[in-house]
C-alpha positions, 0 to 999 in steps of 0.5 A, spaced: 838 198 323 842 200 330 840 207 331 848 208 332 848 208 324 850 201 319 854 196 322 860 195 317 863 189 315 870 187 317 873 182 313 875 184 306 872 180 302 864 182 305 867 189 305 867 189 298 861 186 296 858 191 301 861 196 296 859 192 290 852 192 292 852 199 294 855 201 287 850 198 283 844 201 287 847 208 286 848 207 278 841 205 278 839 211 281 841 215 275 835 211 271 830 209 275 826 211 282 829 206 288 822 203 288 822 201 281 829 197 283 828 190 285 833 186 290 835 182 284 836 187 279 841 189 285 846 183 286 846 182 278 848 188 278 853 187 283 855 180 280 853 177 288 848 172 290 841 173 293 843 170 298 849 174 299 845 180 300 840 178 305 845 175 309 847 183 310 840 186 309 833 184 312 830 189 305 833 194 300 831 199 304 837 196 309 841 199 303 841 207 305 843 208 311 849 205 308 849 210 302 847 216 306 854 215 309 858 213 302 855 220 300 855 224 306 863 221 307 864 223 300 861 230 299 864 232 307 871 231 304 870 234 297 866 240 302 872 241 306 877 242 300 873 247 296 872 252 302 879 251 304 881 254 298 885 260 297 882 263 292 876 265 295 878 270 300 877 275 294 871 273 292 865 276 294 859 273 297 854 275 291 859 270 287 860 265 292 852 265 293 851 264 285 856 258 286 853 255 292 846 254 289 849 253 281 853 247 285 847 244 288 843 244 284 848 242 279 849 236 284 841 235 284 840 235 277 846 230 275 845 225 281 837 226 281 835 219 283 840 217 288 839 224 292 831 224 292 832 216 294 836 219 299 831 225 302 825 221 301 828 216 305 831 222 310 823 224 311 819 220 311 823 215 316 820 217 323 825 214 327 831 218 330 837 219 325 843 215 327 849 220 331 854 219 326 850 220 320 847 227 324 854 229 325 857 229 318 850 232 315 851 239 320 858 238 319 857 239 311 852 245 313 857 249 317 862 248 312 859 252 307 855 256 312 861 258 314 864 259 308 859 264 307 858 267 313 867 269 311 863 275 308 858 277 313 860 284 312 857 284 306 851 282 309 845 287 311 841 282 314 841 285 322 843 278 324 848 275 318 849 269 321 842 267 322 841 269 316 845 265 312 842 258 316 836 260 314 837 262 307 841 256 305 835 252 308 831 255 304 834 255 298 837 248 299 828 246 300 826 250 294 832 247 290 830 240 293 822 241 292 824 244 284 830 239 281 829 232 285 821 232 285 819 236 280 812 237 283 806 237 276 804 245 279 812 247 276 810 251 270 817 254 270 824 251 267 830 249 272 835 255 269 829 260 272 828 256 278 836 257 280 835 264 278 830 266 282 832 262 288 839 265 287 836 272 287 831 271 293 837 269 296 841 275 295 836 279 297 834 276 304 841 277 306 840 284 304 847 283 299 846 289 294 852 288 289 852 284 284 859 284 281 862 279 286 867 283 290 869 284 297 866 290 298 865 292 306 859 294 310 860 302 311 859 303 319 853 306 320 
């Protein structure tokens, strides 16, 4: 795979068995692991020929950069839509930090095999992402980075915007770590794992209301 990202088909007809195919792996995410997933039961589910798929892919794992890139396309349009919003210029950030990790972990639990796929697949290939596909991911972050960082008034934390960078980090690794791969040592339940994480959130930012108004840093 060219390190500019995946190279997309031209002529209507292979576009819309490359669509196929990708939805028919994606729906089998929700039940099975990539690894339990054969090329055959892809192009059965994508009502196409083996032929067909190894005349787009030299392997199945060709097939995720190209659903890294359906996601992130489809997740940086939902993204900017909800930040954009005018609702949340009253909303404070104790609120909008319950929403970012309830979204997230939400999304996690509900599309499970498609995202641990994916982030398998984003850590353990040692070779340098393709630039379109790092473009969109820091997009993503910047959008809800800034989002939070529209309440940094509210925010203790001596540096408000790092803080927000590395507190999403951290509360988007430990989500990642509890939800998607749910590590044999977890003795605790998902709802307790957002909770806390939530509350760690909130308290590295130094966010100390809790009724989710606007409620502005007094100067010093």
């Amino acid at each position: 795979m060219s390190s500019n990202g995946p190279k997309r088909p031209q002529q209507a007809r292979s576009k819309a068995t490359l669509e196929r195919l990708l939805s028919a792996t994606e729906a089998m995410l929700k039940n099975k692991t990539f690894s339990e997933i054969t090329v055959a039961d892809i192009v059965d589910a994508a009502a196409t020929s083996t032929g067909a798929f190894y005349k787009r892919f030299s392997s199945k794992a060709e097939l995720l950069p190209y659903l890294i890139e359906k996601r992130q396309e489809r997740h940086l349009a939902e993204i900017e839509a909800f930040v954009a919003d005018p609702h949340w210029h009253d909303v404070g950030l104790t609120d909008r930090v319950n929403t970012f990790t309830k979204i997230l972990s939400e999304s996690y639990i509900q599309n499970r095999g498609p995202i641990r796929a994916l982030v398998s697949r984003q850590f353990s290939d040692r070779s340098e992402l393709p630039p379109e596909e790092i473009r969109k991911a820091r997009a993503i972050v910047d959008l809800i980075a800034g989002w939070l960082i529209e309440c940094s008034d509210e925010i203790q934390h001596p540096s408000p915007i790092d803080a927000v960078k590395v507190g999403m980090f951290m509360a988007v690794t430990a989500l990642q770590s509890g939800l998607l791969f749910q590590p044999v040592s977890k003795r605790f339940s998902n709802k307790l794992l957002v909770t806390e994480v939530t509350t760690a959130l909130l308290a590295y930012l130094g966010v100390g209301d809790d009724r989710g108004k606007r409620t502005p840093r007094r100067p010093q």
